[in-house]
C-alpha positions in Angstrom: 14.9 -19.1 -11.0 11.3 -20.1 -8.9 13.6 -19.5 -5.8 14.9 -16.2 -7.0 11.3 -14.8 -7.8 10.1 -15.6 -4.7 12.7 -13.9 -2.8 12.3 -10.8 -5.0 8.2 -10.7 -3.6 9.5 -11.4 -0.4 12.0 -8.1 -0.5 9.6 -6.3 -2.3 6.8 -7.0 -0.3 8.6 -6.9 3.0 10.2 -3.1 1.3 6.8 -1.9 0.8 4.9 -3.1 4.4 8.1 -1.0 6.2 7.3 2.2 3.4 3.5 2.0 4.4 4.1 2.1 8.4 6.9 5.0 7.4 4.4 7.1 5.6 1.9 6.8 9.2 5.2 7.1 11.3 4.0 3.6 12.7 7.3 2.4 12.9 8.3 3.4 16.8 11.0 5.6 15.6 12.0 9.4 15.1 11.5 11.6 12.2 14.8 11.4 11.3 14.7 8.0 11.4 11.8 7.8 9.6 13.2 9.9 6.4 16.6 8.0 6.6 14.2 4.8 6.0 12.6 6.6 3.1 15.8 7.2 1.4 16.9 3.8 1.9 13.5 2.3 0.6 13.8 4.4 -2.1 16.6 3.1 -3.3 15.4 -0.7 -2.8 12.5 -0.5 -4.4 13.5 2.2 -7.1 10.4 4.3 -6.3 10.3 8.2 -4.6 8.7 7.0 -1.1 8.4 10.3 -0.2 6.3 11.2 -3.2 4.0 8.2 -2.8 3.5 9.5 0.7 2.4 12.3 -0.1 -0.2 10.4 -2.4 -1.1 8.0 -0.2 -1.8 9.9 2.6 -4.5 11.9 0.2 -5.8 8.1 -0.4 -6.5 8.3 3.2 -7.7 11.9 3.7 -10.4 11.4 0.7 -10.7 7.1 0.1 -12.3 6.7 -3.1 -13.2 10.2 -3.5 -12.1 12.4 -6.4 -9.3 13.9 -5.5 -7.8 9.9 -4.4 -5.0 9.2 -7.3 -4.1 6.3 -5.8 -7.5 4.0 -4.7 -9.6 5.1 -7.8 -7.3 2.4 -9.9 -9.6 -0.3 -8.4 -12.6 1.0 -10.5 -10.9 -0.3 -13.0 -11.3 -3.6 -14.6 -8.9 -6.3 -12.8 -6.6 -6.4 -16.3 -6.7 -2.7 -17.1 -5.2 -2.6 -13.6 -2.4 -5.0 -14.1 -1.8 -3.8 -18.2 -1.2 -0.2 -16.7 0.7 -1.0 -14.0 3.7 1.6 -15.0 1.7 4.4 -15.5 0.0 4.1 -12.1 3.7 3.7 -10.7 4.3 7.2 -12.8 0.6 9.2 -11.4 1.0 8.5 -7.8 4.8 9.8 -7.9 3.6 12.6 -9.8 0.7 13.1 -7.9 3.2 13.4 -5.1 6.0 15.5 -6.7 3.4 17.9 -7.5 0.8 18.2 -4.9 3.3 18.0 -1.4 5.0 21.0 -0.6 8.2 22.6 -0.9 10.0 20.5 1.8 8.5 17.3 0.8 8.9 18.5 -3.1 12.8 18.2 -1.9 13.0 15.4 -0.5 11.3 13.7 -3.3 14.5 15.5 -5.6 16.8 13.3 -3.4 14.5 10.0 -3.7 15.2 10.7 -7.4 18.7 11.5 -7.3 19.6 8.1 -5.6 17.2 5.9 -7.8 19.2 7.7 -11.1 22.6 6.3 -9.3 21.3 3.3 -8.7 20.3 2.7 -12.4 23.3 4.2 -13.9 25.8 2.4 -11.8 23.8 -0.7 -12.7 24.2 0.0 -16.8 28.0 1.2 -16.4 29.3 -1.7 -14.1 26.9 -4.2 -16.1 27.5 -6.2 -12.7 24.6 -9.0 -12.7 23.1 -8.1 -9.3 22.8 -4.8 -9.8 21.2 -5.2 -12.9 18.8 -7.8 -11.6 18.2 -5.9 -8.9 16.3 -2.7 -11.6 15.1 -4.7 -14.0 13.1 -6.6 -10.7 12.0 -3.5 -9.1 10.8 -2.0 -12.1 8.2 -5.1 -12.8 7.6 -5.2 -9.0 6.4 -1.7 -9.1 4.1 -1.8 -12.5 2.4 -4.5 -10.0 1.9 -2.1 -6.7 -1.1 -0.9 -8.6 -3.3 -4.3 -9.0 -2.0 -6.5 -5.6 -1.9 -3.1 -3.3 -4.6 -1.0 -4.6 -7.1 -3.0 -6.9 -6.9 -6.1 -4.5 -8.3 -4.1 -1.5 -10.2 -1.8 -2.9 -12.5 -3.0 -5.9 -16.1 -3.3 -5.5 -15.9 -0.9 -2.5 -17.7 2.1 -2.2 -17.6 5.3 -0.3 -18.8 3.8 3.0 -17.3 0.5 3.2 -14.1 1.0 1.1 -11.5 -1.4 1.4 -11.4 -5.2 1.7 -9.6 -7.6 4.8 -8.2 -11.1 4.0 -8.9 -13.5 7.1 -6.3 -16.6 5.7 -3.6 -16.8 7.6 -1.4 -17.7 5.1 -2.2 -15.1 3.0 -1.4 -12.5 5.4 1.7 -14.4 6.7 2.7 -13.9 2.4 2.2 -10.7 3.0 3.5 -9.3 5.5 -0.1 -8.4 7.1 -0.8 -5.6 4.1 -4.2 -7.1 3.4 -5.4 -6.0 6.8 -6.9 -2.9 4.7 -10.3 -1.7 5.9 -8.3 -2.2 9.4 -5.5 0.1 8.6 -8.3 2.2 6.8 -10.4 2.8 10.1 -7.3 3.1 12.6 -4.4 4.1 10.5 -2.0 5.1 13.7 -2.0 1.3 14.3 1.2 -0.7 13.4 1.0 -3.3 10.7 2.2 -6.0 13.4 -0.6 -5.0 15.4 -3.6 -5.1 13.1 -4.4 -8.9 13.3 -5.3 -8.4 17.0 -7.6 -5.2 15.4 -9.2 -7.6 13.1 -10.3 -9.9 15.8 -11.8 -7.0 17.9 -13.5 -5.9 14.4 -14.6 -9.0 13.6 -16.3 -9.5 17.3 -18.0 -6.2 17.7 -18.6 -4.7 14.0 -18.6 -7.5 11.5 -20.1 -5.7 8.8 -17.3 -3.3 8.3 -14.9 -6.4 7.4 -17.2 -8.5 5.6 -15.3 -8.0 2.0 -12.5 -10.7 1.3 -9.4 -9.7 -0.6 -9.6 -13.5 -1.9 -13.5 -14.3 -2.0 -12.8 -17.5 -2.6 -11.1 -18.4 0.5 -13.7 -16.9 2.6 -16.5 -18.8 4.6 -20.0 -17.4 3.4 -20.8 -14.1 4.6 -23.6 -13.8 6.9 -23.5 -9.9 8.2 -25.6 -7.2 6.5 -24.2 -4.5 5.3 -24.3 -1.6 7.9 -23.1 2.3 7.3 -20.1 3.3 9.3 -22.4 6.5 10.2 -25.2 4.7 11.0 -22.9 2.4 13.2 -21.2 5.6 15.1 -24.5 7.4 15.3 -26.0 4.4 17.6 -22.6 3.9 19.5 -23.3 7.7 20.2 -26.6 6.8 21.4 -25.5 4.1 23.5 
């Protein structure tokens, strides 16, 4: 059962780093490509990527601001955030279904389509993988909201808004995802790429990746807190 679990978070996990580098067309393939992925992700993780898209790519547009669906869950309390797992799973697909546009508002219909056939081939058949296989990615995504959002993004603010985890463990576990205020400031680059981004970070602006995903496994901090204007204002200067 232990083994089983852990390869769910593996799939999951591994499902959700290849969604994220879909959604920034970071993958080093086509378009068509790209949506073929979608579809197929959707189906794995019983979730409309192409919805999420949509609402993730807000997150990006306005981080933290009003109009982000997806990173205002870390102002919540850490349990809120993990009690209320399925309904963020339910805003940011909605969010997405209802804010993209007609095209997207489509493909989004077919995300939905396949996850129903999934579900109901699952409950007909009764065949034990298949019905694993929901009941798995349903938990997994009432969890998205807590390890993908509140993880990386609570105790932020408006100018240094998401978190980076260092361990190399960690980020091994996890496919590289906790890379955040990384992907944040340079979101055309791959997830592979970003632990070479966080060493060029960590050299010439510090203070920008000072906030651990997991505190505790951090050294002390010992950079002040800079503001990314204040930072490109004296680059301009220089």
């Amino acid at each position: 059962m232990v083994t089983c679990a852990c390869g769910d978070f593996f799939l999951f996990t591994a499902a959700l780093r290849q969604a994220h580098d879909c959604y920034h067309r970071t993958l080093g393939v086509g378009k068509l490509a790209t949506e073929t992925m979608l579809f197929f992700l959707s189906i794995t993780m019983l979730c409309s990527t192409h919805a999420i898209r949509h609402t993730h790519l807000n997150h990006h547009r306005d981080p933290l601001g009003d109009s982000d669906v997806e990173g205002n869950w870390a102002r919540l309390p850490w349990y809120q955030a993990i009690l209320g797992g399925g309904l963020f799973s339910i805003m940011i697909q909605w969010f997405g279904l209802t804010h993209g546009s007609r095209s997207n508002r489509i493909l989004v219909g077919f995300d939905l389509l396949l996850i129903f056939a999934v579900i109901v081939a699952a409950f007909i058949t009764t065949h034990p993988v298949l019905i694993y296989h929901v009941l798995v990615m349903i938990l997994a995504n009432t969890m998205v909201g807590f390890f993908a959002v509140w993880s990386v993004h609570h105790g932020c603010d408006d100018v240094v808004y998401a978190r980076s985890e260092r361990h190399p463990l960690i980020n091994l576990l996890t496919f590289n995802l906790l890379y955040h205020i990384e992907h944040h400031l340079f979101p055309a680059v791959p997830t592979n790429h970003l632990p070479v981004l966080a060493k060029r970070l960590d050299a010439t602006a510090p203070q920008w990746t000072q906030q651990s995903v997991i505190p505790f496994l951090a050294p002390v901090n010992k950079y002040p807190v800079v503001h990314m204007i204040e930072h490109s204002e004296h680059e301009r200067k220089i």
